[in-house]
N, C-alpha and C positions, 0 to 999 in steps of 0.2 A: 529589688524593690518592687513590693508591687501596683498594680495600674492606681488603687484609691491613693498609695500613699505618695507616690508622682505626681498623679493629679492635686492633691492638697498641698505638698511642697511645691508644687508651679504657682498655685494660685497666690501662694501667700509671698514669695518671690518677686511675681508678675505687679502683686499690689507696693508691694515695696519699692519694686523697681520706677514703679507710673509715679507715685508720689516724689521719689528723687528725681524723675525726668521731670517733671511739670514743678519743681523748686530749681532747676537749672542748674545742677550742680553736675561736675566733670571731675571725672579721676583723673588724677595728677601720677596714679602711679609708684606710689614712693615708697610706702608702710606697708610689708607683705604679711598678710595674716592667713595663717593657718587653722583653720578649725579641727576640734577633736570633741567627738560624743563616744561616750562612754558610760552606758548604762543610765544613771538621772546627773552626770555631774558632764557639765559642757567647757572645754578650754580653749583659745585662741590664745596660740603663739603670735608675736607681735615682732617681725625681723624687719630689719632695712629701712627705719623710719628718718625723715628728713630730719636737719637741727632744728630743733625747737617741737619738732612735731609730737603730739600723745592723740591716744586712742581710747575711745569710750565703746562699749559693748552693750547690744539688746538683742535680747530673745524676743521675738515678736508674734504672738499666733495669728495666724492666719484671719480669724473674724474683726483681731483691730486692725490688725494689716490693712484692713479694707477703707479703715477709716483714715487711713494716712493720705490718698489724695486729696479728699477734703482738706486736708487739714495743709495739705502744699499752695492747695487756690489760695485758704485764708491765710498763708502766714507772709502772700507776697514772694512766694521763691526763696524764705529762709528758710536755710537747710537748719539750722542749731534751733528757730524756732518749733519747727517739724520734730526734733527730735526731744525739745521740753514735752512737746503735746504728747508725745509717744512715752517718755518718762511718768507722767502724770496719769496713765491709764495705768489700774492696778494689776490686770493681768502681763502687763511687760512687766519682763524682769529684766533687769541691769544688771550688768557683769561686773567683777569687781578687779580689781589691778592689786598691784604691789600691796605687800603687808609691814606695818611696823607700829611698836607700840601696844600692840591690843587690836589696831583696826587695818584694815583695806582702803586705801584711794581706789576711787572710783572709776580712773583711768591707767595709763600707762605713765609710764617718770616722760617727760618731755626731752626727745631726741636719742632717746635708751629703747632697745628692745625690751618686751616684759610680755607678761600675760597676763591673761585675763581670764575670767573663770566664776561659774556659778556651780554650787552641790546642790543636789538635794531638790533637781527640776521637777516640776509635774509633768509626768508625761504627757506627748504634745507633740505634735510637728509645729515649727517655728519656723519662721525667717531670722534669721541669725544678723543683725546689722551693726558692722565695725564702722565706725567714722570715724576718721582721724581729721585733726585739724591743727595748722601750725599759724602764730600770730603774723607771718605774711604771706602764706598761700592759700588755696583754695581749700575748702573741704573735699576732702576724699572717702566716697562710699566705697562701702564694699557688702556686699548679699550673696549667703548661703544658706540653701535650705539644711533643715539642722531635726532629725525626729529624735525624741528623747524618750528612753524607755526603751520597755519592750515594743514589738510591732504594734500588739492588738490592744495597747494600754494608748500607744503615743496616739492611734484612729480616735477610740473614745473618746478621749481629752480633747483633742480638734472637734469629734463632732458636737461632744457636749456643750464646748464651748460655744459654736457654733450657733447650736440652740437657744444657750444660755440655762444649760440643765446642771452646769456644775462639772467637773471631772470627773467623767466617769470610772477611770483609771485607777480612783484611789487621790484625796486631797483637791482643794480646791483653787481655783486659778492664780491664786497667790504663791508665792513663793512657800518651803516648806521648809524646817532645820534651819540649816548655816547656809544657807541660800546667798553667796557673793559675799560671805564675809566670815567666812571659817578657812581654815588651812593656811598654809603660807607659801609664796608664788616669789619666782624670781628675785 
């Protein structure tokens, strides 16, 4: 990996990680998520999750990243609140869970291992953030840096982003295709 794409996956990490420090949230440990990138399509296996416990998935670039401390001051140290805010910015993308029917749940089955998964990513380097949460334990983060694309596609998308010039890469910070809601999972 080299030194720019380290450096951009640290930052956007480092910012995820300050905003879940200053919302006061602690891993519990429980829901082992495994991430996989592969070319624009991202997946997180989702093993050993407590009863009752599911997991929601965001791709996060680096320039909102930034803006998720902020958003931990205001939300009082909620973590779920922090992560509406992060939903609500259009360059997150959400990952998508189990399929039936025609659609995708948006998380994992509650106390079932699953995955989770988006196609069709803009290239980008991401913070990758799993949160699992069960109706009586703590939330539990989890953050990994996550470049999607090729090398020199996933840089331009961060930088563009960045700037606010658009994806350089090819498509715009929005999701593209069946982005978290095509194919079928677990």
């Amino acid at each position: 990996m080299s030194l720019v794409k380290k450096a951009a996956s640290g930052l956007a990490v480092a910012a995820m990680a300050a905003g879940m420090t200053l919302a006061g949230t602690g891993a519990a440990n429980a829901a082992v998520p495994t991430p996989h990138v592969l070319g624009n399509t991202v997946t997180v296996n989702v093993d050993q999750p407590l009863p009752g416990q599911t997991c929601i998935g965001m791709l996060v670039p680096p320039y909102a990243a930034a803006d998720l401390a902020g958003a931990a001051v205001a939300s009082g140290g909620d973590l779920m609140a922090i992560v509406r805010a992060l939903g609500d910015q259009h360059d997150v993308i959400s990952l998508a869970g189990p399929g039936a029917f025609g659609f995708n749940l948006p998380a994992t089955l509650p106390g079932q291992p699953g995955v989770l998964f988006a196609n069709n990513v803009p290239s980008n380097v991401y913070a990758l953030a799993v949160v699992c949460v069960s109706g009586d334990g703590p939330a539990e983060p989890h953050l990994f840096p996550a470049v999607v694309g090729g090398p020199l596609d996933a840089f331009g998308g961060s930088v563009a982003g960045s700037t606010g010039t658009g994806n350089v890469g090819g498509g715009g910070g929005t999701p593209v295709g069946d982005t978290g809601s095509g194919g079928s999972s677990s």
